[in-house]
C-alpha positions in Angstrom: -62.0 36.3 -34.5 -60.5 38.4 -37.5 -62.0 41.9 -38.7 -63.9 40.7 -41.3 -65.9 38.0 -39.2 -66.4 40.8 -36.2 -67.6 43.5 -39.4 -70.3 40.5 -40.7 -71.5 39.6 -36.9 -71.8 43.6 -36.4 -73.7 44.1 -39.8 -75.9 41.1 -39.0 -76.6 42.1 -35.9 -77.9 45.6 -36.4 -79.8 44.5 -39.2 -79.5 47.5 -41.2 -77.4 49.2 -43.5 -74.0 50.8 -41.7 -71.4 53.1 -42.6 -67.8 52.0 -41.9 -67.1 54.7 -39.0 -70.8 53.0 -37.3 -69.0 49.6 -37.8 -65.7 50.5 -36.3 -67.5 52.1 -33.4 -69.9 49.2 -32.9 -67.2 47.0 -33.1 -64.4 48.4 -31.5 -62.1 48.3 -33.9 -59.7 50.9 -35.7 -61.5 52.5 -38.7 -58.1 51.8 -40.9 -58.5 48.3 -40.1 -62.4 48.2 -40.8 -61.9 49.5 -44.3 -59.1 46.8 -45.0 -61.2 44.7 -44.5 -64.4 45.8 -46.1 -62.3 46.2 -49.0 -61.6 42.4 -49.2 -65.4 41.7 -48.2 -66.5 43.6 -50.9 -64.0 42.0 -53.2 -65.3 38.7 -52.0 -69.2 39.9 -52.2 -69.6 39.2 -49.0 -71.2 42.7 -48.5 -73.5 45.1 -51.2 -74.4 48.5 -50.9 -77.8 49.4 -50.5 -76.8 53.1 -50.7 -74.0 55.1 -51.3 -71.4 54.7 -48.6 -73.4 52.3 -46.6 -73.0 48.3 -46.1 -75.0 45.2 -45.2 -74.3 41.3 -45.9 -75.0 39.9 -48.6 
């Protein structure tokens, strides 16, 4: 599983809007990596923000 599917299963599962240092913890992944990513879901609007600095699926 790549970064981006682990950030969506992590968002999903929470079920509430997270901050990317939140995802990286939850996910156990590198926080450089989770914003890579983020950056491409968000480019992909795969993920919206509810609030600034904050993320959930879309």
């Amino acid at each position: 599983m790549d970064a981006k599917e682990t950030i969506i299963k992590v968002m999903k599962s929470e079920g509430k809007p997270l901050s990317a240092g939140q995802i990286a913890e939850l996910a156990g992944l590198d926080r450089k990596e989770v914003d890579k990513a983020m950056k491409v879901l968000k480019e992909e609007e795969k993920i919206v923000s509810p609030k600034r600095c904050y993320w959930e699926p879309k």
